[in-house]
FINUMAR-943172 format. One line per field, with one value per residue (C-alpha): residue number from 1; residue in three letters; x, y, z. Coordinates in steps of 0.001 Angstrom, whole numbers, plus 524288, in hexadecimal, padded with zeros to 5 digits. Layout:
N
baro: c(NUM|...)
torvo: c(ALA|...)
u: c(X|...)
v: c(Y|...)
w: c(Z|...)
//
This chain:
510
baro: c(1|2|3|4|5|6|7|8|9|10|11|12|13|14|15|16|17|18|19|20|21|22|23|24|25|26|27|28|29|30|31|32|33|34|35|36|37|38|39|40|41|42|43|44|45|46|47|48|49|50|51|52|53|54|55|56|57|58|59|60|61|62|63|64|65|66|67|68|69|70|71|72|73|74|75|76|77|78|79|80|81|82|83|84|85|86|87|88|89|90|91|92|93|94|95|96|97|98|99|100|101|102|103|104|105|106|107|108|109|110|111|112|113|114|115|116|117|118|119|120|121|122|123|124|125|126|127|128|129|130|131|132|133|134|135|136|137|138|139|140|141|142|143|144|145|146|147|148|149|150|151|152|153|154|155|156|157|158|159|160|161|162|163|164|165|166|167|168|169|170|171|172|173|174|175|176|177|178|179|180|181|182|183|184|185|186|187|188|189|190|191|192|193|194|195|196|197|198|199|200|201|202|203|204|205|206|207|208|209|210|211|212|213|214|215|216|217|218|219|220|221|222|223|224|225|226|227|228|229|230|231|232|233|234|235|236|237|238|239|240|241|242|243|244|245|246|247|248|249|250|251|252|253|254|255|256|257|258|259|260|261|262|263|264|265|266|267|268|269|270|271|272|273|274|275|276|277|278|279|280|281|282|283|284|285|286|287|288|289|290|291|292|293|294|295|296|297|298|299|300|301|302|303|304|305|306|307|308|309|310|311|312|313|314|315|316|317|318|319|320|321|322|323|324|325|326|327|328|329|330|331|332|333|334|335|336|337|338|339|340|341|342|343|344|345|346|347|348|349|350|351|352|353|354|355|356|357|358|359|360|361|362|363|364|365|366|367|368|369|370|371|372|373|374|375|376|377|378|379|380|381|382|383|384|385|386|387|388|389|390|391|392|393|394|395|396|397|398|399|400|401|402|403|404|405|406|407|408|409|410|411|412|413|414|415|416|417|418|419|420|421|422|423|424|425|426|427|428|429|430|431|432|433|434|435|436|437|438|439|440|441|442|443|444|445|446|447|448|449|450|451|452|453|454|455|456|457|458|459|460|461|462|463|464|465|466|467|468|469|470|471|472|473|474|475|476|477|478|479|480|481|482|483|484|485|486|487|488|489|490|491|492|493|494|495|496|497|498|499|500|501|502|503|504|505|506|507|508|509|510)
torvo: c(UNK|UNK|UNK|UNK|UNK|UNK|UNK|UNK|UNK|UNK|UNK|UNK|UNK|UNK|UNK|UNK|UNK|UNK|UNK|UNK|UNK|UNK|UNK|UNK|UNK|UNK|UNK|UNK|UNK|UNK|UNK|UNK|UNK|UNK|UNK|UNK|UNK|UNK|UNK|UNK|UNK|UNK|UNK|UNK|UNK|UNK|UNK|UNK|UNK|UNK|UNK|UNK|UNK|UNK|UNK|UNK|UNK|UNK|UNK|UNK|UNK|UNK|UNK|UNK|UNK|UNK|UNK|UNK|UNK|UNK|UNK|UNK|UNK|UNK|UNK|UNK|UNK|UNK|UNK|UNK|UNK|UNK|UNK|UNK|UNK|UNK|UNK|UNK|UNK|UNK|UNK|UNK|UNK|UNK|UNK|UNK|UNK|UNK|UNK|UNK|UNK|UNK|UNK|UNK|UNK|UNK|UNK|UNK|UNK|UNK|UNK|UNK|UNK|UNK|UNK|UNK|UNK|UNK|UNK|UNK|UNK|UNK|UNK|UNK|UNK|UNK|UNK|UNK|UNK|UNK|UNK|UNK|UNK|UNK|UNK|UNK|UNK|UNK|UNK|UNK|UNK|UNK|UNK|UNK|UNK|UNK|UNK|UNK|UNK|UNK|UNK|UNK|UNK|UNK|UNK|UNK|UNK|UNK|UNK|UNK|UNK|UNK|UNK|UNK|UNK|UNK|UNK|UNK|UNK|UNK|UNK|UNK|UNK|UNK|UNK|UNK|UNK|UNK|UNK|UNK|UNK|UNK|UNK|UNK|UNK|UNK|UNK|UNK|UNK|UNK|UNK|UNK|UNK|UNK|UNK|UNK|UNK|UNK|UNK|UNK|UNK|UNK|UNK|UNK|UNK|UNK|UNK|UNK|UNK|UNK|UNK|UNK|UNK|UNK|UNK|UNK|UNK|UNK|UNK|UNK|UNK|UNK|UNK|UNK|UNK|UNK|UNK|UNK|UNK|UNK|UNK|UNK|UNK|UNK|UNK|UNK|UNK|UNK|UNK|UNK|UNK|UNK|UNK|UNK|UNK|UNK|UNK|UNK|UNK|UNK|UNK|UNK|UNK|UNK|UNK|UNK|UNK|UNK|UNK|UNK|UNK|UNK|UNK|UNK|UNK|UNK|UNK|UNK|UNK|UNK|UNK|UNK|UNK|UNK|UNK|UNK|UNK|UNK|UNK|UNK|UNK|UNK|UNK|UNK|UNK|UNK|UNK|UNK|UNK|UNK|UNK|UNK|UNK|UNK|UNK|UNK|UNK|UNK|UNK|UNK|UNK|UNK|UNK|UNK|UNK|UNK|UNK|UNK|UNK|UNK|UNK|UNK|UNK|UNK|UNK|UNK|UNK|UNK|UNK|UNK|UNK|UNK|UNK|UNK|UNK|UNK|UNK|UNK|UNK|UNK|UNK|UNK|UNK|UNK|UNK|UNK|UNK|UNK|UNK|UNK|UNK|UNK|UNK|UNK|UNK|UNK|UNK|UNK|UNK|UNK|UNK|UNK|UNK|UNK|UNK|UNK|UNK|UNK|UNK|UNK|UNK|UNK|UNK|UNK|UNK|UNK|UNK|UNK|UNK|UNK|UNK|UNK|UNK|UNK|UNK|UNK|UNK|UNK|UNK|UNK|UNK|UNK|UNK|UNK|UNK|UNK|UNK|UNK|UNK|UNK|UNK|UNK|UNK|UNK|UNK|UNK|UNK|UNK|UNK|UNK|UNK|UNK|UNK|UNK|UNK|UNK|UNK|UNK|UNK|UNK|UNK|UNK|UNK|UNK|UNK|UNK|UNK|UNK|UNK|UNK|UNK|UNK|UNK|UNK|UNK|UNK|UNK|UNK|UNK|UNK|UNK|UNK|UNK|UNK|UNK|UNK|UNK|UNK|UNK|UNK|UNK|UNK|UNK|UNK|UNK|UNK|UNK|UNK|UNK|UNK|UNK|UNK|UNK|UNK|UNK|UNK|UNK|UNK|UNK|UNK|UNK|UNK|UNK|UNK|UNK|UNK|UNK|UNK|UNK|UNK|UNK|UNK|UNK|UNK|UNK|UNK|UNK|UNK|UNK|UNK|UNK|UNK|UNK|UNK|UNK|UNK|UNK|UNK|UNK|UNK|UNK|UNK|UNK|UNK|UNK|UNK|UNK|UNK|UNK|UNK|UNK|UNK|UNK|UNK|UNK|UNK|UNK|UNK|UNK|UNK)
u: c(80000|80705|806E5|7F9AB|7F1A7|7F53F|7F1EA|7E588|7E1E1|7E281|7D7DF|7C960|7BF80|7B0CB|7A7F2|798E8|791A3|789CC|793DE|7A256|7A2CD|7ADF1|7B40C|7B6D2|7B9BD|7C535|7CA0B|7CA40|7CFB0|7D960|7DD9B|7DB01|7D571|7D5DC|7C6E8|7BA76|7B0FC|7A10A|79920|78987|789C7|79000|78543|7770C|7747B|77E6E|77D5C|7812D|78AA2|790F9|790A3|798CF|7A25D|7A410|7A562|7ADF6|7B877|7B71C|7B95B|7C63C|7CB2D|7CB7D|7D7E7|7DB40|7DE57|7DB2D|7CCF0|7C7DE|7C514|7B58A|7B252|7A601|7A196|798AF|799E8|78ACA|77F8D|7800E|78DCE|7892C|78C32|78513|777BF|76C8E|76CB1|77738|77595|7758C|77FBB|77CD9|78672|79211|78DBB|78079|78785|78ED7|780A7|77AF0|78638|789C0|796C5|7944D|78991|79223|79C82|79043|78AB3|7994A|79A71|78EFB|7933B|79E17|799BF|78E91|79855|7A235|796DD|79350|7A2AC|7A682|7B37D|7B7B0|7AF3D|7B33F|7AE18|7AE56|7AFDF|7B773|7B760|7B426|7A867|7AA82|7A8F6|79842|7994A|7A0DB|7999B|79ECF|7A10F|796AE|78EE9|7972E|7A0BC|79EC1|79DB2|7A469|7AF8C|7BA0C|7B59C|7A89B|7AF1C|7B917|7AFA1|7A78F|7AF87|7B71C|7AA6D|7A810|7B48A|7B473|7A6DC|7AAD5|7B823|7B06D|7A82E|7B64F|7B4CE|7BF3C|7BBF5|7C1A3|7C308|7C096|7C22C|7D133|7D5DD|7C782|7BC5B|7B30A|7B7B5|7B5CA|7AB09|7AF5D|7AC2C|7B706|7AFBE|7AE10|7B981|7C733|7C4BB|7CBAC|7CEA6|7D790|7D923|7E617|7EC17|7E8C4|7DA3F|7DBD3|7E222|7D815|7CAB9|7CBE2|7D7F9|7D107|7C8C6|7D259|7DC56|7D120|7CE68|7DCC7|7DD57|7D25D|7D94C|7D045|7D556|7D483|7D256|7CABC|7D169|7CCC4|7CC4B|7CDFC|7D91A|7E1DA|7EBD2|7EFD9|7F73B|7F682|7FA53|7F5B8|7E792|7E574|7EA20|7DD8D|7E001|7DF33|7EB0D|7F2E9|7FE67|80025|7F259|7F0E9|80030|8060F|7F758|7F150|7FC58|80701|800A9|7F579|7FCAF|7F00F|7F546|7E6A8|7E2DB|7DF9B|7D66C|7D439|7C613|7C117|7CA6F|7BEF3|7BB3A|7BB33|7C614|7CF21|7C85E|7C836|7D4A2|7E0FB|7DA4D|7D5DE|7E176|7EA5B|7E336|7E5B4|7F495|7F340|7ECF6|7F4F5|801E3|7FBBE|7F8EF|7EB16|7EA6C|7DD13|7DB74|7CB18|7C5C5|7B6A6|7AFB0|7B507|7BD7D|7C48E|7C976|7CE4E|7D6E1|7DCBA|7DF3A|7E606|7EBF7|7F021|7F63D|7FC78|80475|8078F|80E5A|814F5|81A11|81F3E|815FB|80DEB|81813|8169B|817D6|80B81|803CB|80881|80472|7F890|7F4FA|7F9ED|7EF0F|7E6A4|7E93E|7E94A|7DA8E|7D679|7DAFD|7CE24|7C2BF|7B8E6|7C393|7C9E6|7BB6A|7B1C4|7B0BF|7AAFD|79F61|792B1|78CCB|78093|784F0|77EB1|77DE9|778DD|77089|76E22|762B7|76CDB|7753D|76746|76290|76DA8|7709F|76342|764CF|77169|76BA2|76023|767E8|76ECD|76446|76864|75EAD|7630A|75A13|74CB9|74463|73622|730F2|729B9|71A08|714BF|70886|7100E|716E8|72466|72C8D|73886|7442E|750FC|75DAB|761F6|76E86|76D4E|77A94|78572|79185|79A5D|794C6|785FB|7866B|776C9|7733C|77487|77886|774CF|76A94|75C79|7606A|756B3|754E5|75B95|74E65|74587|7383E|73477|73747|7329C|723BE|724A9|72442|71747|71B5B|71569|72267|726A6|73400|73D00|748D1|754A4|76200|76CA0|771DB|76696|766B4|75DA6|7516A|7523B|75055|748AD|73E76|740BC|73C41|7308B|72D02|72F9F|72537|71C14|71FBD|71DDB|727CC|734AA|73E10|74BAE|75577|76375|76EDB|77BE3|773D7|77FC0|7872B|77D65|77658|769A1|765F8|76923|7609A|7542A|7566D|75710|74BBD|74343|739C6|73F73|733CD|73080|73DA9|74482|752C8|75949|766FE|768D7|7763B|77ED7|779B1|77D33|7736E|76A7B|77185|767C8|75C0C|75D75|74FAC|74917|73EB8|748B8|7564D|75ADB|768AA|7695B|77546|77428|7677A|7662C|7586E|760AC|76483|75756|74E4F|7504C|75033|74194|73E65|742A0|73BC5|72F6F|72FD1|73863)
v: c(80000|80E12|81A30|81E9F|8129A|81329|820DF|81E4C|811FB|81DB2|82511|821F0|82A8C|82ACA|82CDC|8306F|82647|8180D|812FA|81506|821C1|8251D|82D54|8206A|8195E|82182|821CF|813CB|810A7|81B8C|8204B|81428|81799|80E14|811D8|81681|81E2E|81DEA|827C5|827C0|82D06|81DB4|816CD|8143F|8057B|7FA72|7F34C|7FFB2|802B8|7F535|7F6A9|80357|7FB1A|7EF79|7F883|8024C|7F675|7EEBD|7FCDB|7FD12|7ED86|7F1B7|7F985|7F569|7EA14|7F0A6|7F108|7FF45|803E5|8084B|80F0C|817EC|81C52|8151A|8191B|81781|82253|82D13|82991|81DF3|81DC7|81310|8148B|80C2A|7FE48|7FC15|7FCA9|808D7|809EC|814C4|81F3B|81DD3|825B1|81C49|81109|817D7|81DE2|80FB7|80AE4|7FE3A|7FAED|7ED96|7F23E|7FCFE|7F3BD|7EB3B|7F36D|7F8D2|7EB61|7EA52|7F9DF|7F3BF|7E6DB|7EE67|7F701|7EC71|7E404|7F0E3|7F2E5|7FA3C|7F8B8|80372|80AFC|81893|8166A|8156F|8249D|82350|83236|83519|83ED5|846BD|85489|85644|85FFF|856F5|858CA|84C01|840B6|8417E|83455|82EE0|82C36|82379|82BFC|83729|8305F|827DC|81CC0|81B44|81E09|81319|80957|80BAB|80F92|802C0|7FAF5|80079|7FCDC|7F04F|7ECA6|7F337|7EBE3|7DE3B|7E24B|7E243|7F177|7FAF6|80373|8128D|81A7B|827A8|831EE|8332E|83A2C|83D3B|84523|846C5|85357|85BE0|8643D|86714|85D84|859AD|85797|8669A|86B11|86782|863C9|864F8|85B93|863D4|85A1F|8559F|84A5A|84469|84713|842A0|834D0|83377|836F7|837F4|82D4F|8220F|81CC4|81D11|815E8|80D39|80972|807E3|7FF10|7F77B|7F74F|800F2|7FF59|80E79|81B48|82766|835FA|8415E|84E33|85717|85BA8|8573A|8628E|85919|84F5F|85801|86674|86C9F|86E7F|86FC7|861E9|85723|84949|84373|84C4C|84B1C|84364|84639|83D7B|832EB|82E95|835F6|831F3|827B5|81E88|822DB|82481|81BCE|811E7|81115|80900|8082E|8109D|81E35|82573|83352|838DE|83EC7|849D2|8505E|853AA|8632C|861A3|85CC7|8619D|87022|86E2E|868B7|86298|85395|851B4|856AC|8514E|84538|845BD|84AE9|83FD6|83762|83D30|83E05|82F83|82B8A|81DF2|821FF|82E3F|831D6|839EF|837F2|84078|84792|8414A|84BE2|84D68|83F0A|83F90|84A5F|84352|83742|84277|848FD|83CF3|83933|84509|8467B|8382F|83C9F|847FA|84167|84827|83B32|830CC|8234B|81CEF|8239C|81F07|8117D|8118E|81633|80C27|80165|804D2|80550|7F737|7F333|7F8C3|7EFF4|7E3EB|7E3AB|7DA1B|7E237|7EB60|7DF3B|7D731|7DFC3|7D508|7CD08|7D658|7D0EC|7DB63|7DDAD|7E152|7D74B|7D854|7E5B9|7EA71|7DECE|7DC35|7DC94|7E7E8|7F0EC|7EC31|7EF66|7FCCF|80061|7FD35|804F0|81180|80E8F|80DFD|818CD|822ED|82D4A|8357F|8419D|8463F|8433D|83E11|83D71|83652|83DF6|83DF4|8349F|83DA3|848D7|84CF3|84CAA|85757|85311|85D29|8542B|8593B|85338|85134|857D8|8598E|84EC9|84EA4|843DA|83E4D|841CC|83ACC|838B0|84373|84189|832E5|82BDE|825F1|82ABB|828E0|82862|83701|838A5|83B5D|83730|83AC6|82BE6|82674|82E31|82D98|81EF3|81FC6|825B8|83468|83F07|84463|8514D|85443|86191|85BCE|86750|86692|86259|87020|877B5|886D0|89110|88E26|8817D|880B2|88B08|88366|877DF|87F3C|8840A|876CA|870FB|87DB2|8791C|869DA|8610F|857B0|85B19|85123|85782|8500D|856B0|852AA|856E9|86220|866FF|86BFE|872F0|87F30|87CBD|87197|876A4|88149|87B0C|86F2C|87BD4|883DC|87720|875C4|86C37|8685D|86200|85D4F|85097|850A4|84543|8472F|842F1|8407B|8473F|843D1|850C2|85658|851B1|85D48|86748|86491|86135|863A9|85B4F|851F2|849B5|846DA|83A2E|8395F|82EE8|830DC|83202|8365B|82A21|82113|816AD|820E4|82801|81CD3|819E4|8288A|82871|81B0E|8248A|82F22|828A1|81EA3|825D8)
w: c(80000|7FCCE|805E9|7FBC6|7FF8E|80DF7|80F7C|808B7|812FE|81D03|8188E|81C50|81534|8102A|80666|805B2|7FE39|800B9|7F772|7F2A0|7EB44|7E137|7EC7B|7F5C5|7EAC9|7E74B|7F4FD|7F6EA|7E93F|7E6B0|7F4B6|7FB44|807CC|81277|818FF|816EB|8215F|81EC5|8248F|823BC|814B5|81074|819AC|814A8|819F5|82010|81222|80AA7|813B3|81370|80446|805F2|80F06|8050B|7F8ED|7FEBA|80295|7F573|7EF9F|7F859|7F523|7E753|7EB00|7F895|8018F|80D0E|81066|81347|820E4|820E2|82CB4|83236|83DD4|844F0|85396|85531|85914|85052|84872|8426B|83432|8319F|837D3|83288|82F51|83A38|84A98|8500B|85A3C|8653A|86688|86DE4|8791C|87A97|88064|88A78|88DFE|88B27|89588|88E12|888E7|8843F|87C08|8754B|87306|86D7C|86398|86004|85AD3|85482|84C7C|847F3|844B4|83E84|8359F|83420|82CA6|8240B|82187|82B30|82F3F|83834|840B0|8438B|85232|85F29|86255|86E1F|870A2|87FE7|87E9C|88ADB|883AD|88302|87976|86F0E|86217|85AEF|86512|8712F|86F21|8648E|872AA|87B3A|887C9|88E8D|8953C|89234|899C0|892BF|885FC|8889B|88C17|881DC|87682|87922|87969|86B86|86764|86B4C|865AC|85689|8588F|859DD|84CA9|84540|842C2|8443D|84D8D|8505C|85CF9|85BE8|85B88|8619F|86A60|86DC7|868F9|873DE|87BF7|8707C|86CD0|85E6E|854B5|84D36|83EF7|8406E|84855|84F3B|85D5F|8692F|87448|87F93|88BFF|89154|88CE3|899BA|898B4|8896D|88DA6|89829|89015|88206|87DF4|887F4|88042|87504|87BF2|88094|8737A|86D70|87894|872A8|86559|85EDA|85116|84D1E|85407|84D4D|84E15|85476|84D8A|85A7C|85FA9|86C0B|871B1|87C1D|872D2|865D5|86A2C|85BD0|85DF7|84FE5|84F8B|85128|855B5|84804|84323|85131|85030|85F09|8602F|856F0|85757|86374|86CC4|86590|861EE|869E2|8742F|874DE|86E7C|8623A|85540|8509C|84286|845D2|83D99|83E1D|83D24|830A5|82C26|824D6|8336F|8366F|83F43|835A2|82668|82BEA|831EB|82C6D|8217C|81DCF|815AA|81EAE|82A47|823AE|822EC|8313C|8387F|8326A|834F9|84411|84313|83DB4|83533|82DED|82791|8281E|81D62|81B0B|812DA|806CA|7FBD1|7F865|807AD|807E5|7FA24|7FFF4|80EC7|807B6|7FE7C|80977|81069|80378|80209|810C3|80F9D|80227|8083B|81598|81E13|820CE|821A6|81D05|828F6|82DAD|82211|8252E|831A3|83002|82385|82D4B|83644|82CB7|82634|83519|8364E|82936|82E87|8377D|831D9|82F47|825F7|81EC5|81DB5|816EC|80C93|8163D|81A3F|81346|80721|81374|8215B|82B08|83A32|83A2F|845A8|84C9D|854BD|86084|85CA5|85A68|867BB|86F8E|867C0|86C90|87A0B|87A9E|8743F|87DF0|8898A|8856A|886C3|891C7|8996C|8A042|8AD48|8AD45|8A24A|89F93|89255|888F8|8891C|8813E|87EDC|87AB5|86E65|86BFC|865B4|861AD|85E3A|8572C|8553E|8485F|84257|83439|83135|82E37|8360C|83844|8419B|83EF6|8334D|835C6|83147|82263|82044|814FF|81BB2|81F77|82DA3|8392E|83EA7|84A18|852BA|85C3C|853A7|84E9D|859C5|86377|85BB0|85AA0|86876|867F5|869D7|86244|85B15|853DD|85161|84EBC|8486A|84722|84462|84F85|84C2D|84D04|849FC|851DD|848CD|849E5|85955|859E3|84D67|8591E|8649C|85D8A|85917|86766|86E76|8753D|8734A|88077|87F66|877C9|874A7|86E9E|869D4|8689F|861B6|8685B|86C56|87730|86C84|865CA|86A35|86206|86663|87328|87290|8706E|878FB|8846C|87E5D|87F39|88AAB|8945A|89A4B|88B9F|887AC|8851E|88076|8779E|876C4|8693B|86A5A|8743F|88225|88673|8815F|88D03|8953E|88D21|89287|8A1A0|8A393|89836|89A08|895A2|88ED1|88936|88147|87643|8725D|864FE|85C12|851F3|85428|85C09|865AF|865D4|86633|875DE|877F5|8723B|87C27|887C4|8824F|883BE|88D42|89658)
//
């Protein structure tokens, strides 16, 4: 293999299409890239998606012996790539409020096995970020609590239940995203403890799961003075991190992968191409690039010319193609032949059951709680997701997904329902169009979405009467703090019909 086909197995990138377009073609056949990363514009159903999978490899054994890496992720509750058609996994956060280990380890297994039988090889998951900032506007539930401890326990279950589906599975995002409250897809973050407090809270679970063997660890884009003093300098492009911390120190030989370059942080920054040069001269194996075509030619471009010129030696791209042949050795990478043309084993009769009793026991009441009135009429206010991000892919999949609300189920239950649906971002017209629809109602049920972080939504969940209200924390649990005096406040961390369908059986039955 010569330095131009190595280089290319350490780029992952995607594509937007149900099937191979001429753009992934031409980076598997003429730059031979080593992975591929789907996102909810490749998924319709498990069948197409398993298609996708099959094509997409016999695509790549035209050219190459190595199998490609195809990767998503599929951490469960709202950043679930592939939604219908496969078990829906509660968010992180749910099982540390469900209080069951075993069952996260469980339906972990049951993910992978799930994705590993579509042709999914590597799963961009468990976030292993320690959420102990409430005002983070990317992790909150996708963690799996607010301390170390809990993340350990339960980041570790996850591991071990994807490892015993035959998936590759990721830790992420290192050195720690959760005590930020910039997002990094929009912005470079900043983490400023000691490295004392940084060893003792944000690395533990890290080290926790290198002691497990985790096989690769995801990058953060956010920024570390204690280990890299330049505090233009994120994780991903710290050579004082991923070598100096995470191999060095912490002694990590696994594939490192950085997180998408096209991220704010980085493509309003230093650049994608020369954000791709930089985390690998500070150490990453995999090079992520997921969107636009014209941004990965010129990464692999980039990295081309950096090794021509002696900037990026060799050696590193040796080391970093090793890691990557060592991540293709696993089963699931090596036997996609094997997979039959129709994915079988998808959501059991077991896995369904027990997914709903975790997302059941789950449900978290703050102070007292009253049900609503059967013999009264409901008016329902939703915060929606409207706009795509990264990680609320939801709101514009390929897919006619389920709404993320409470309305169908809440009138199969016999209530009398109408419903004021505005954006998660809501301007001044749009609360005030909410508070005029809500005068006068006698039983309000309001269901935010993150709404700590955004004065809207705060707004009208305080200009609501009290004595009338009922708050669903559609995702962040925090959001319970707004309305001490409701009638009552439930968190279901996360706003998907899995996660909102025990909310509704409190609702009414109390």
């Amino acid at each position: 293999m010569d330095v131009a086909q190595k280089v290319g197995q350490l780029f992952m990138v995607g594509f937007d299409g149900l099937e191979p377009d001429a753009a992934i073609e031409r980076l598997i056949r003429e730059r031979r890239i080593g992975g591929v990363i789907l996102f909810r514009r490749n998924v319709h159903t498990p069948a197409q998606v398993a298609a996708l999978c099959r094509r997409l490899q016999e695509i790549n054994a035209e050219v190459s012996a190595e199998p490609l890496l195809i990767a998503l992720d599929q951490e469960g509750g709202m950043v679930m790539r592939i939604e219908q058609g496969v078990t829906p996994i509660p968010a992180p956060m749910a099982f540390q409020a469900a209080g069951s280990v075993d069952a996260c380890e469980q339906l972990q297994f049951v993910s992978g096995d799930e994705m590993r039988r579509i042709g999914i090889n590597m799963l961009l998951a468990p976030v292993l970020d320690v959420n102990n900032n409430p005002l983070n506007p990317v992790i909150g539930v996708r963690s799996f609590g607010e301390d170390a401890d809990t993340v350990i326990r339960y980041g570790l279950a996850a591991l071990r239940g994807q490892r015993a589906a035959g998936v590759i599975s990721t830790a992420k995002h290192f050195p720690g995203h959760g005590d930020t409250a910039v997002d990094s897809h929009h912005a470079l973050a900043t983490v400023g403890h000691d490295q004392q407090r940084l060893r003792a809270v944000e690395l533990a679970p890290f080290r926790a799961a290198i002691e497990q063997g985790v096989e690769a660890i995801m990058t953060a884009h956010v920024a570390f003075p204690a280990f890299e003093p330049d505090t233009n300098v994120p994780a991903t492009l710290s050579r004082a991190v991923l070598t100096g911390l995470l191999r060095d120190e912490m002694g990590y030989d696994g594939a490192v992968i950085s997180d998408c370059l096209e991220m704010g942080a980085i493509a309003d920054g230093i650049g994608v191409a020369e954000g791709a040069v930089g985390t690998l001269l500070a150490g990453a194996d995999i090079v992520l690039v997921s969107h636009r075509a014209e941004r990965q030619h010129g990464a692999i471009d980039a990295v081309l010319d950096a090794v021509a010129a002696g900037r990026l030696p060799v050696e590193r791209i040796d080391e970093a193609a090793r890691r990557v042949a060592k991540l293709k050795e696993a089963a699931a990478v090596r036997n996609w032949r094997d997979l039959p043309v129709q994915p079988e084993g998808l959501m059991s009769d077991a896995a369904m059951a027990l997914a709903a009793d975790v997302q059941r026991r789950a449900v978290r009441q703050a102070g007292r709680f009253r049900p609503l009135d059967r013999t009264q009429p409901v008016t329902l206010i939703t915060f929606e997701v409207r706009d795509r991000t990264e990680v609320d892919e939801v709101a514009n999949g390929r897919n006619k997904e389920a709404r993320s609300s409470m309305r169908d189920t809440l009138a199969a239950g016999g209530l009398d329902v109408r419903e004021f649906t505005l954006s998660a971002q809501p301007d001044a017209a749009d609360v005030d169009a909410a508070l005029a629809f809500a005068a006068g109602a006698a039983q309000i049920v309001v269901q935010t979405y993150n709404a700590m972080l955004v004065p809207g939504q705060r707004r009208l969940v305080a200009a609501l009467p009290q004595e009338a209200l009922w708050l669903v924390a559609g995702r962040l649990p925090y959001d319970l703090e707004l309305a001490p005096q409701a009638q009552g406040r439930l968190a279901a961390y996360g706003c998907r019909p899995p996660a909102l369908a025990p909310v509704v059986e409190r609702l009414i039955d109390g």
